[in-house]
SESESE-327372 format. One record per residue (C-alpha): residue in one letter; x, y, z. Coordinates in nm, 4 decimals. Layout:
<atoms>
{"A", {X, Y, Z}};
...
</atoms>
This chain:
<atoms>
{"X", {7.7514, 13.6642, 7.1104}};
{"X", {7.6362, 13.9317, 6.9127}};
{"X", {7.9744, 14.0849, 6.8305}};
{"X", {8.1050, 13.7582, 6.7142}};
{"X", {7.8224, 13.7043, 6.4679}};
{"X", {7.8733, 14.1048, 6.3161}};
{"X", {8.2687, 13.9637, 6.3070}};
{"X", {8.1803, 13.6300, 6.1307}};
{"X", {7.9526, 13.8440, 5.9000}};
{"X", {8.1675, 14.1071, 5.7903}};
{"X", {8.4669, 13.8286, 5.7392}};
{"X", {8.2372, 13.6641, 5.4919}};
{"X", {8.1527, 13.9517, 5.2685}};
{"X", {8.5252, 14.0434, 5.2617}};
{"X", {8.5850, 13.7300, 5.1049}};
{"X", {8.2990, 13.7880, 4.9131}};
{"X", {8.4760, 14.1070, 4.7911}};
{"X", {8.8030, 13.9531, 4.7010}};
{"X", {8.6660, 13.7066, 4.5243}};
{"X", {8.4260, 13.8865, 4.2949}};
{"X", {8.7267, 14.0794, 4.2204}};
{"X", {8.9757, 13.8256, 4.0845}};
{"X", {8.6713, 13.7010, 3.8826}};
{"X", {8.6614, 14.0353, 3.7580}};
{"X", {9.0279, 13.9841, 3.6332}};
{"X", {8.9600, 13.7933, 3.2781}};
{"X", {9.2408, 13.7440, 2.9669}};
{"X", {9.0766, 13.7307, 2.6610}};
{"X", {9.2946, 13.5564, 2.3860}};
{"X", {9.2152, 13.6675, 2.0062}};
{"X", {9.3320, 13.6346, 1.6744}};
{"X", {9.4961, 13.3581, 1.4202}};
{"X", {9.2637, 13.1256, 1.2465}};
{"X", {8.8915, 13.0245, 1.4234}};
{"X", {8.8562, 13.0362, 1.8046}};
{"X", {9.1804, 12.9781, 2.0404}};
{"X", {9.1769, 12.6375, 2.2293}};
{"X", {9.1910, 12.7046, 2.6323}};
{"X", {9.3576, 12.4515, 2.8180}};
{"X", {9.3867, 12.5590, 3.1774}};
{"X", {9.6236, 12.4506, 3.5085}};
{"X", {9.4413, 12.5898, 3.8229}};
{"X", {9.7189, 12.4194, 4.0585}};
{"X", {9.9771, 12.6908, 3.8351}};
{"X", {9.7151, 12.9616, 3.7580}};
{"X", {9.7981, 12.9286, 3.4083}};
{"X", {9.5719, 12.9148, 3.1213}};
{"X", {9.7015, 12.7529, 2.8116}};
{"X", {9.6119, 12.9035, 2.4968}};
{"X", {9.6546, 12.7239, 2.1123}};
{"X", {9.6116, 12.9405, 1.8616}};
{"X", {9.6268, 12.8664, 1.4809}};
{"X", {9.8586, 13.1018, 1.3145}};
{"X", {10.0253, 13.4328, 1.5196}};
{"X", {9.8207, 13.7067, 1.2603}};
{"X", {9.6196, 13.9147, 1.4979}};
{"X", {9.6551, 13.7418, 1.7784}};
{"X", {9.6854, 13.9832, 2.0875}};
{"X", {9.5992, 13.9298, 2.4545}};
{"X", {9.3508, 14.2032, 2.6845}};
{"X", {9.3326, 14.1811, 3.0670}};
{"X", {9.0120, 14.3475, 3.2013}};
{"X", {9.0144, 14.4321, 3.6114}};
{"X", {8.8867, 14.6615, 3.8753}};
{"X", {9.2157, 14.8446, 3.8061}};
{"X", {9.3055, 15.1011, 3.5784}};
{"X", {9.6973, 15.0368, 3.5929}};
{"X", {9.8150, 14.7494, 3.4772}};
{"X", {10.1944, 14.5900, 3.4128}};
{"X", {10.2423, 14.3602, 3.1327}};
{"X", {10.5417, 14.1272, 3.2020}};
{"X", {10.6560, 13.8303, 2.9652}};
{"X", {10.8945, 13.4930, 3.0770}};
{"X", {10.9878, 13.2515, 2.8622}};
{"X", {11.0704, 12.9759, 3.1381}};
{"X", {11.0228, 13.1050, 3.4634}};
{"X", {10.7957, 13.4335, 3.6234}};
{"X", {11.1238, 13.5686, 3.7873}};
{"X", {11.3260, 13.6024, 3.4344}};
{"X", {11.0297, 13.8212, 3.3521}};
{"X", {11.0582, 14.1421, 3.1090}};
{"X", {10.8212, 14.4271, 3.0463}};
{"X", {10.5617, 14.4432, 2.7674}};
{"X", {10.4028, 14.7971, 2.6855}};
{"X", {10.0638, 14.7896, 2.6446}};
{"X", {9.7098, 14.9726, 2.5206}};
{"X", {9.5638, 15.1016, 2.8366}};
{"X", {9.1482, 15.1668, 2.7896}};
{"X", {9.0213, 15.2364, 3.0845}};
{"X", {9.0196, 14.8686, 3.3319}};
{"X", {9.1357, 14.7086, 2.9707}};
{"X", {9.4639, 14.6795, 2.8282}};
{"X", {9.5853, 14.4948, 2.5102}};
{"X", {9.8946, 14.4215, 2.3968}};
{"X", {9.9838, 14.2425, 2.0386}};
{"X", {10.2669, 14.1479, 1.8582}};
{"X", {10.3312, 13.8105, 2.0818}};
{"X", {10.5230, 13.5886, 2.0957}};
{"X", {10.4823, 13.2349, 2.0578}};
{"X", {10.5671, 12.9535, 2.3380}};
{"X", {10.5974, 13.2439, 2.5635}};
{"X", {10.3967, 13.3127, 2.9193}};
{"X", {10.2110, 13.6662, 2.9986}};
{"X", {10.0865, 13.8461, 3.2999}};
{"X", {9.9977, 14.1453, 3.4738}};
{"X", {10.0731, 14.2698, 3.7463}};
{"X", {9.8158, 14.4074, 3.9394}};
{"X", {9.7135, 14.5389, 4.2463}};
{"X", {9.3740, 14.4220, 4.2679}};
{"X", {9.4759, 14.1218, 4.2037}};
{"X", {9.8241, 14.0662, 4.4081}};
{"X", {9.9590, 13.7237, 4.4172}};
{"X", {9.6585, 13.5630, 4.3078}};
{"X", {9.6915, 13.6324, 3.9173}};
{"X", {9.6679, 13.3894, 3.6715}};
{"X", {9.9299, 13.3823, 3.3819}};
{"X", {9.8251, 13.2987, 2.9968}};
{"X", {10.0654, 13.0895, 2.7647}};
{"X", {10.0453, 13.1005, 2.4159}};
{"X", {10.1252, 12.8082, 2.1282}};
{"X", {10.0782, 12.8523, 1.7895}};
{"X", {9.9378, 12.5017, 1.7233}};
{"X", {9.9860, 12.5275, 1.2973}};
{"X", {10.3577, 12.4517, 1.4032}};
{"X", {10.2677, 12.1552, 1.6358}};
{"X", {9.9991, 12.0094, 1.4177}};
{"X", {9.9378, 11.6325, 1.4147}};
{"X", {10.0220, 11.4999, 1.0590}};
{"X", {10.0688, 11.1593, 0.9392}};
{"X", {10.1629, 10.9620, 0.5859}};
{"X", {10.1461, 10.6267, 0.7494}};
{"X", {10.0601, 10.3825, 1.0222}};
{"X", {10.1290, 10.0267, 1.0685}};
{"X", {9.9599, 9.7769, 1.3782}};
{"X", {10.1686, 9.5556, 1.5860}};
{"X", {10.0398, 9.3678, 1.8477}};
{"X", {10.1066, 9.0649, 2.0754}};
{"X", {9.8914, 8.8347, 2.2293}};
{"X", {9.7271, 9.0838, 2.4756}};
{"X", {9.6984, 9.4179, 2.3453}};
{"X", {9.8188, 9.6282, 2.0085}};
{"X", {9.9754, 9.9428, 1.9384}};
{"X", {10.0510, 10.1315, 1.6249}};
{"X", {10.3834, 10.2602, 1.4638}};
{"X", {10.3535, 10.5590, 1.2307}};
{"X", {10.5687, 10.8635, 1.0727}};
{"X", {10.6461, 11.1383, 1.0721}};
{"X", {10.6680, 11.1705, 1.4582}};
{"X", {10.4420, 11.3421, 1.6601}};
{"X", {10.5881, 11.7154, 1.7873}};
{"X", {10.5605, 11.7492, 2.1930}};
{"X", {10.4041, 12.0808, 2.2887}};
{"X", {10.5713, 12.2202, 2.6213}};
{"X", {10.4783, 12.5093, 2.8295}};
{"X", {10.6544, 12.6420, 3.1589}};
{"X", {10.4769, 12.6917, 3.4816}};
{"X", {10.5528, 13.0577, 3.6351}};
{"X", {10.7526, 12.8749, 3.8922}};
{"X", {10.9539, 12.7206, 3.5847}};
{"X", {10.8296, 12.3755, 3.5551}};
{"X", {10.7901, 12.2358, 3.1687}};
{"X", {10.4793, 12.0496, 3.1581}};
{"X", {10.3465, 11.8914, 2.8604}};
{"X", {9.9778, 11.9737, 2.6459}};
{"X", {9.8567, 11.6052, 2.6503}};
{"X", {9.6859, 11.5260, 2.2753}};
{"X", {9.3946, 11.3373, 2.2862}};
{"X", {9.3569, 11.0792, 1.9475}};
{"X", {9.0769, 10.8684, 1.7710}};
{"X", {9.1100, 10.5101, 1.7121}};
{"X", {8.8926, 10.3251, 1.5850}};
{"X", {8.8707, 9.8998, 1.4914}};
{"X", {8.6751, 9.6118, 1.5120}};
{"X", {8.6487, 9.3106, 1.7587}};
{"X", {8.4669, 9.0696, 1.8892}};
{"X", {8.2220, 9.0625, 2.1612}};
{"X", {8.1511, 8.7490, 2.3573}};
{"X", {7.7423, 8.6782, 2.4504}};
{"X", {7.6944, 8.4391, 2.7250}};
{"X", {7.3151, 8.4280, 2.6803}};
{"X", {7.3219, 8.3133, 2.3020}};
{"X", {7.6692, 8.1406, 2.3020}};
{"X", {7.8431, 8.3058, 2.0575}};
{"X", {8.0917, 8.6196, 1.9418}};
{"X", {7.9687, 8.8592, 1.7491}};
{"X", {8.1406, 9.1634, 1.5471}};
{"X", {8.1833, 9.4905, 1.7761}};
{"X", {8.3079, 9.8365, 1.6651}};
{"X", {8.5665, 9.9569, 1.9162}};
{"X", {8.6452, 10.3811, 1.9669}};
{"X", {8.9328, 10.4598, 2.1742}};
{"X", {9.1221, 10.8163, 2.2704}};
{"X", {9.4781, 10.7778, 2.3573}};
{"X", {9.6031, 11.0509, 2.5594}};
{"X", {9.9300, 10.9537, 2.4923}};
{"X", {10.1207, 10.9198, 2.2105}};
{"X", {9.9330, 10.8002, 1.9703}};
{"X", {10.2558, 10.5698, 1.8538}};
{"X", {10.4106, 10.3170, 2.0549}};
{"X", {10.0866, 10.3555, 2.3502}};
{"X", {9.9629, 9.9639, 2.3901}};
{"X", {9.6114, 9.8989, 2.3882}};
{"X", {9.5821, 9.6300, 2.6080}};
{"X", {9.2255, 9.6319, 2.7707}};
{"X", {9.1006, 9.2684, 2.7659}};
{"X", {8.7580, 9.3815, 2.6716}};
{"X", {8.8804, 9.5381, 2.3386}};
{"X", {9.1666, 9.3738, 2.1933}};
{"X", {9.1451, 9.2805, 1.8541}};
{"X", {8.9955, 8.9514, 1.8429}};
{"X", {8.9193, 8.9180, 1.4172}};
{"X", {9.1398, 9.0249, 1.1484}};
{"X", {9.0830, 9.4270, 1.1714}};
{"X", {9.1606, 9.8089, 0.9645}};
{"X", {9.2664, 10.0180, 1.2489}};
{"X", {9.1589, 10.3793, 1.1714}};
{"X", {9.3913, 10.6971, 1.3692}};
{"X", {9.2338, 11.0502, 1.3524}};
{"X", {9.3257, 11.3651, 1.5880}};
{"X", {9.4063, 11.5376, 1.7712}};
{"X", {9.1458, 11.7207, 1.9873}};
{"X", {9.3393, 12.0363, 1.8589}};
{"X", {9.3080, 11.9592, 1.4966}};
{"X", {8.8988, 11.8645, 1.5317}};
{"X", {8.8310, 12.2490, 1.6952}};
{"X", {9.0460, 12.4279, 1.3940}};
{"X", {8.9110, 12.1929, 1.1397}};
{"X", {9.2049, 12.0800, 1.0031}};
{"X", {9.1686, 11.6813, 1.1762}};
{"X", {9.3930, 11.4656, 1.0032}};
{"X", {9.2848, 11.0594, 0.9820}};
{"X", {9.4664, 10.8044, 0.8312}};
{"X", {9.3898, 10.3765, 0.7954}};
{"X", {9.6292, 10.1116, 0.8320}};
{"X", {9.6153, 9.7626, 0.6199}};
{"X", {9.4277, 9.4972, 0.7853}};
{"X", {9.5829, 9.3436, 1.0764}};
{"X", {9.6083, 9.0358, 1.1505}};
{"X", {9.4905, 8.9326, 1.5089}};
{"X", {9.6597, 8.6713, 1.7323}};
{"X", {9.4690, 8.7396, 2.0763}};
{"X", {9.2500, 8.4706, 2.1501}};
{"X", {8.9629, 8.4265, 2.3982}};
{"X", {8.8072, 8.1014, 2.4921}};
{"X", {8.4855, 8.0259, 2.6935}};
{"X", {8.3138, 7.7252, 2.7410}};
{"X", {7.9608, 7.5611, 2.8399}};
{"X", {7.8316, 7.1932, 2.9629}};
{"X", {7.5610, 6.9819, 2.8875}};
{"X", {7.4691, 6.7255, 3.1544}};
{"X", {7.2964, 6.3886, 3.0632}};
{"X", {7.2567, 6.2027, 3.3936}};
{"X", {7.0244, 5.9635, 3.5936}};
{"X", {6.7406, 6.2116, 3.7342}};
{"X", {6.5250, 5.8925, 3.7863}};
{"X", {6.2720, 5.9360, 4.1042}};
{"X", {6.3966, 5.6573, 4.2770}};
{"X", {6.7489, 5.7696, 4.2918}};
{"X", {6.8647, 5.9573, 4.6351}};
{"X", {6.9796, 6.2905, 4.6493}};
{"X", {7.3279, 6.3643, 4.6461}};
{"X", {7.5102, 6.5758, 4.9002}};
{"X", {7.5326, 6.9067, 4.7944}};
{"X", {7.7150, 7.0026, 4.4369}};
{"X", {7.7671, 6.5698, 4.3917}};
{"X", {7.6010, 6.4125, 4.1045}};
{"X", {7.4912, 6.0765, 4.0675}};
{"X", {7.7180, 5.8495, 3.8125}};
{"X", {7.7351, 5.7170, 3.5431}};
{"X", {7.7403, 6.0933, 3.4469}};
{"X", {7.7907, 6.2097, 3.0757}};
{"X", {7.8975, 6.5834, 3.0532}};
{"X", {7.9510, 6.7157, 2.6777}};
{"X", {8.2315, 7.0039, 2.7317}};
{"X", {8.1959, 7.2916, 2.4552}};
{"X", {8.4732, 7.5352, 2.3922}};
{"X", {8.3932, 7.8561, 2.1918}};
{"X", {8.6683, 8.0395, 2.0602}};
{"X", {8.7251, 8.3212, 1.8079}};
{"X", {8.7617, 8.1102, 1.5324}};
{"X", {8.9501, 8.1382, 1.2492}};
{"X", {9.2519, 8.3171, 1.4722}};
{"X", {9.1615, 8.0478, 1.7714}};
{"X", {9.2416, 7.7090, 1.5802}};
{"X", {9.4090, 7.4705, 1.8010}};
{"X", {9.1618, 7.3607, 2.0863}};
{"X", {9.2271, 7.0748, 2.3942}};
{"X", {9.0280, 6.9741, 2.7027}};
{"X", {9.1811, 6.8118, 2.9798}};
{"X", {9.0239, 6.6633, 3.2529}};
{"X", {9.1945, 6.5445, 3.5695}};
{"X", {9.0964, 6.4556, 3.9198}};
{"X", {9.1539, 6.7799, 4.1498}};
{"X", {9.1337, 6.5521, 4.4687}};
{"X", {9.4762, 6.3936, 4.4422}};
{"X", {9.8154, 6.5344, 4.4612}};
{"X", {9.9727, 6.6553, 4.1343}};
{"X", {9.6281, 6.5445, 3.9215}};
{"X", {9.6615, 6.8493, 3.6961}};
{"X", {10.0151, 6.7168, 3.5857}};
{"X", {9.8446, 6.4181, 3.5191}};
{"X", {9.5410, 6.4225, 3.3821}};
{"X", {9.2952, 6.1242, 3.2951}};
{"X", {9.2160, 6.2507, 2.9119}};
{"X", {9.3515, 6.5113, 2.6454}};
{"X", {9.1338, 6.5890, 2.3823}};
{"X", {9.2361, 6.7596, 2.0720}};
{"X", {8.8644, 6.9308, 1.9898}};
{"X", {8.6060, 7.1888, 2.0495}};
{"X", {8.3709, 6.9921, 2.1711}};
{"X", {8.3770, 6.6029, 2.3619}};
{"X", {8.1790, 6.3980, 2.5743}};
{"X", {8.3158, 6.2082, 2.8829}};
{"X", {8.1384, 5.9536, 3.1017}};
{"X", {8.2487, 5.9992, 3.4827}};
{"X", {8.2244, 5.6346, 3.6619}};
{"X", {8.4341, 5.6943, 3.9640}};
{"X", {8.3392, 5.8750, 4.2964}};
{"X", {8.5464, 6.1945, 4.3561}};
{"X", {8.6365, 6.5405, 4.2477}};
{"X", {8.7185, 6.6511, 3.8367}};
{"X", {8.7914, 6.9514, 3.7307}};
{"X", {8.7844, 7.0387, 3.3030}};
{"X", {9.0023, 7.3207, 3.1302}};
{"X", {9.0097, 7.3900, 2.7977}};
{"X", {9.3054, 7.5692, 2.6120}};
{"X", {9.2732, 7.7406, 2.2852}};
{"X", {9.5778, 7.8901, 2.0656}};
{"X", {9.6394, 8.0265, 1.7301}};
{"X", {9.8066, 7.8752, 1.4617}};
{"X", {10.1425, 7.8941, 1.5982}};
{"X", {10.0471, 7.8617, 1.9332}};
{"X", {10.1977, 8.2281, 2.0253}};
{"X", {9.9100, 8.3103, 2.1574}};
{"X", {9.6958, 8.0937, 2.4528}};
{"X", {9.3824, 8.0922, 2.6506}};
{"X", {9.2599, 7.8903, 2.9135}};
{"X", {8.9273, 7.8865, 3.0130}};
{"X", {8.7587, 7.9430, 3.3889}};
{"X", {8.7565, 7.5389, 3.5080}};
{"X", {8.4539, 7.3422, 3.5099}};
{"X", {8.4077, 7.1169, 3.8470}};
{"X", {8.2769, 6.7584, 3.8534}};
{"X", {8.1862, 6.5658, 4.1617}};
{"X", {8.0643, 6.2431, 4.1510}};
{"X", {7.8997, 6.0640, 4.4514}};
{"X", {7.9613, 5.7984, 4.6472}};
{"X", {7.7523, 5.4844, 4.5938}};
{"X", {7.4120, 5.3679, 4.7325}};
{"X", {7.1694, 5.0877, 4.7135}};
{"X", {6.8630, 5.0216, 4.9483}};
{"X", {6.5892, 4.7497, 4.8498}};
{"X", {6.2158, 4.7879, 4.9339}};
{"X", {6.0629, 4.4644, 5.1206}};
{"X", {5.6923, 4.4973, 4.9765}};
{"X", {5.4765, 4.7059, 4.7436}};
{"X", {5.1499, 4.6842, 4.6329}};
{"X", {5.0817, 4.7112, 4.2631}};
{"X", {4.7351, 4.7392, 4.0906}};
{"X", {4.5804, 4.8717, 4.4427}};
{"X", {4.6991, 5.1914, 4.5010}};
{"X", {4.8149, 5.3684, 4.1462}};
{"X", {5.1578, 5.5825, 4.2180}};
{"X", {5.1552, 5.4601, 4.5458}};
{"X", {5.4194, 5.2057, 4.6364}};
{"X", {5.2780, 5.0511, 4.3021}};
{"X", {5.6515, 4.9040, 4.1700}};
{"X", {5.8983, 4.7533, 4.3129}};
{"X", {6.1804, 4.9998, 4.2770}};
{"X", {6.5412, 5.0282, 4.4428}};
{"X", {6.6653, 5.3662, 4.5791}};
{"X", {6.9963, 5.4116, 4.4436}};
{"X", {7.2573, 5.6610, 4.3914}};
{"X", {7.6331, 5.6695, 4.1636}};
{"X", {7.5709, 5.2767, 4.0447}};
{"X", {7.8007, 5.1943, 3.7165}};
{"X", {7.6336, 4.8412, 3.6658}};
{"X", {7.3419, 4.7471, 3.7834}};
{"X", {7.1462, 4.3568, 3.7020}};
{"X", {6.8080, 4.2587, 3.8949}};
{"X", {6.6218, 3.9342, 3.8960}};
{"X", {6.3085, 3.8561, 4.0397}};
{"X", {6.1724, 3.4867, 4.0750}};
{"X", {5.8874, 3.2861, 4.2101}};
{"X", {5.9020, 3.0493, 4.5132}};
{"X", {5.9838, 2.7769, 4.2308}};
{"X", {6.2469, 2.9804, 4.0635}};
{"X", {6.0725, 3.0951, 3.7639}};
{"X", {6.2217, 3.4155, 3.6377}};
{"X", {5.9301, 3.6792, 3.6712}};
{"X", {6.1418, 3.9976, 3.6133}};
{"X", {6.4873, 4.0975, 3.4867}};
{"X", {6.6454, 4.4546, 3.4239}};
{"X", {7.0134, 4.6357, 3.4075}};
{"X", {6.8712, 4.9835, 3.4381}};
{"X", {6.8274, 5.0866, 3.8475}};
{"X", {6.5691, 5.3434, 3.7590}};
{"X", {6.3152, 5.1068, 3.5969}};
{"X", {6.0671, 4.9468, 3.8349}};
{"X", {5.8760, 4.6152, 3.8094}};
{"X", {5.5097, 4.6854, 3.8179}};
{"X", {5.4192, 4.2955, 3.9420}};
{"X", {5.3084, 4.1509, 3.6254}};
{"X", {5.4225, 3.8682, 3.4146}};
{"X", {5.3432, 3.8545, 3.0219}};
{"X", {5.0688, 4.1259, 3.0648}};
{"X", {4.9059, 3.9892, 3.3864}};
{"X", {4.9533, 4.0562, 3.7520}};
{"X", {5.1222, 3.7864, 3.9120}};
{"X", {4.9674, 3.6831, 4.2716}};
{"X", {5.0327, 3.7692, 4.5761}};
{"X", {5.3214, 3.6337, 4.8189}};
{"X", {5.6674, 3.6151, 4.8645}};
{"X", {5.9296, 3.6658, 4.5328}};
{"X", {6.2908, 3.6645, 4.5513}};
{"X", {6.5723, 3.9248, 4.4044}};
{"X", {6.9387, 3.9115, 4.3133}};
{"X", {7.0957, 4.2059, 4.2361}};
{"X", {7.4201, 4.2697, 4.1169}};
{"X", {7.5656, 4.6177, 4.0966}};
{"X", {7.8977, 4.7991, 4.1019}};
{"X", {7.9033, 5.1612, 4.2646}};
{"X", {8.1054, 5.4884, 4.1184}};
{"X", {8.3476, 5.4649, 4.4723}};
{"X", {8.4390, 5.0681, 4.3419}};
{"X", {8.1616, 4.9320, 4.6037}};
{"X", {8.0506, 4.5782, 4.4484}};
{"X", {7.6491, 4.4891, 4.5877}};
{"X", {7.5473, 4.1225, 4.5693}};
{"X", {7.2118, 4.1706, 4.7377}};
{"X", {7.0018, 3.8663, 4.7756}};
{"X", {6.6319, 3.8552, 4.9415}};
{"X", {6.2866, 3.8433, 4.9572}};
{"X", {6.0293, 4.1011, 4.8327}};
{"X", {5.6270, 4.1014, 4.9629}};
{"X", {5.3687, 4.1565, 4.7199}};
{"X", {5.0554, 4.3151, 4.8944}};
{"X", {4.7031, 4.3348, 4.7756}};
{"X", {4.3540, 4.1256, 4.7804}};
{"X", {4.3682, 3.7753, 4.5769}};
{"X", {4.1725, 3.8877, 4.2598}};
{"X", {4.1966, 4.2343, 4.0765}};
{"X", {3.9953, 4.2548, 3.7602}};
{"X", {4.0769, 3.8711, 3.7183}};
{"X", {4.4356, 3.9369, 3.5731}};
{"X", {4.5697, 3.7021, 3.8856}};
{"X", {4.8074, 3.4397, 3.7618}};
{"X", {4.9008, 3.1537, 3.9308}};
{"X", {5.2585, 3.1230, 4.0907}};
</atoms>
């Protein structure tokens, strides 16, 4: 057990050892204009380095060794061919490089595990632009702009060309949807394309161009660490992305006396107020539709079109609705449709009370009040044992309190008729008698039947 652990041990600091010394293997890149740019590849064990300008730009390689081999390739390790060098001690330097070239050293302290340096001059690669111009569609934009962009390549020591990805600025302006206060408000939008930066679409749905919009293009990443960032601004664009979202208002029967309905189902006659907000002025052309999503093909047919942003619609019917609103530009190039609003209307109800009590126990089984639910039309009379009309309403949520010009009528038997029409097409023609319950005298308001 013992011997194993000693084994494990040493194995560890070996790799301790070889590992300390290829971190003690370092290129240092100098010269040209400011700091070099280091891109690196650890897959390749290449380093990438831009500079700006080849005056004084040389290349050192510091290691445990004191003998070191500088080779150069231009598109593969194997093609390789000397370089002499400055040897100082563990650090040698060599200088008059060449650009878009690859160096290395061979060394022994290092063996197969070297890294390799590549060298651009980046003042010949430099982004530089006169002009840019915005296209876009109806989800995303891109820009178009001269003269082209130059690709900078470098070759893997295995001989692969790989590409330095340039990283660019844009900047607009958009529009931001808030769902809390019901409106779009203006939102400054920064993006870095990593491709390109001509012809790359911008097409995330969260910041294409929703207003009328200067699109601003600065870079690259290379230019910003020289200093020598080049930015340019295009004429205003005009947007044709649109973006639609919409809200209800509700204006039902919420009376006390009405039943609950089952679940999501609301009582009718229901009024809903649909409200589409767009982002007006490129959103100009708005329509609702509403259609019943409980029979075959409803959406092909639907029960109303309107041509506005906002409408009202009374639901009479028992069953299932479903609202969309579309939105477009001006020449309808561009469309949105909104998420769909549901509807459902309950079936009808009617139940009629037998007795109450009013003027003895207040709130208590006090009015004489049906218990209803999705009723269109609605008509209630109420008369005396000699048919004299004592009470007469078209609204199912109003009660009769048992009074008569002011006064409580007296106790006995009364008689209703009610009418009514339900949202599922039911018709009610209720007829029947209706107890009023409480001591002969109250206060001396009795009236005589």
């Amino acid at each position: 057990m013992l011997r194993t652990e000693i084994r494990k041990l040493g194995g560890l600091i070996c790799f301790l050892f070889v590992v300390l010394a290829i971190q003690a293997q370092q290129y240092t890149v100098t010269g040209g204009s400011g700091t070099p740019y280091l891109l690196e590849n650890p897959g390749n064990r290449i380093r990438i380095y831009l500079v700006y300008g080849m005056e004084n730009v040389e290349i050192s390689y510091t290691s445990s060794s004191a003998n070191h081999q500088w080779y150069r390739y231009k598109q593969k390790a194997l093609d390789r061919e000397p370089v002499s060098c400055e040897q100082n001690g563990a650090t040698s330097v060599i200088r008059n490089i060449e650009e878009d070239a690859g160096y290395y050293v061979e060394d022994p302290a290092s063996g197969l595990n070297g890294w390799y340096v590549w060298i651009i001059d980046y003042s010949k690669y430099a982004f530089n632009v006169e002009r840019i111009t915005v296209k876009g569609n109806c989800d995303g934009f891109w820009l178009e702009g001269s003269p082209a962009v130059p690709v900078m390549y470098y070759y893997t020591p295995s001989g692969s060309r790989m590409t330095v990805k340039r990283e660019f600025d844009v900047a607009y302006q958009t529009l931001e949807w808030s769902e809390d206060n019901k409106y779009f408000s203006p939102k400054n939008v920064q993006r870095v394309l990593t491709e390109g930066p001509y012809s790359v679409k911008i097409s995330d749905n969260n910041t294409i161009p929703l207003c009328d919009t200067e699109v601003t293009l600065s870079g690259d990443q290379f230019a910003k660490h020289f200093g020598v960032e080049k930015s340019i601004t295009s004429d205003t664009y005009q947007a044709v992305a649109v973006e639609v979202h919409v809200d209800t208002t509700f204006m039902m029967d919420n009376a006390e006396n009405m039943t609950a309905g089952d679940g999501e189902y609301i009582s009718a006659p229901a009024t809903v107020t649909f409200r589409a907000y767009a982002n007006d002025p490129v959103a100009t052309l708005y329509t609702w539709k509403i259609y019943r999503s409980d029979q075959e093909n409803g959406a092909e047919n639907p029960l109303v079109e309107y041509r506005d942003e906002e409408v009202d619609y009374t639901f009479t019917e028992k069953g299932d609705y479903t609202a969309v609103a579309t939105v477009s530009n001006a020449t309808g190039e561009c469309e949105a449709v909104s998420n769909s609003i549901e509807i459902k209307i309950a079936e009808s109800e009617l139940q009629i009370p037998n007795a109450f009590s009013p003027g003895t126990t207040p709130g208590i089984n006090d009015e004489f009040r049906v218990a209803y639910k999705s009723l269109v039309t609605y008509k209630c009379w109420i008369f005396n044992r000699w048919g004299v009309q004592m009470y007469h309403s078209t609204n199912p949520a109003e009660g009769w309190d048992g009074k008569k010009g002011g006064k409580y009528v007296a106790p006995g038997v009364y008689f209703y008729v009610i009418d009514a029409v339900g949202s599922d097409g039911i018709k009610y023609n209720k007829k029947g008698s209706i107890n009023i319950l409480r001591p002969k005298k109250i206060d001396d308001e009795i009236i005589e039947q």
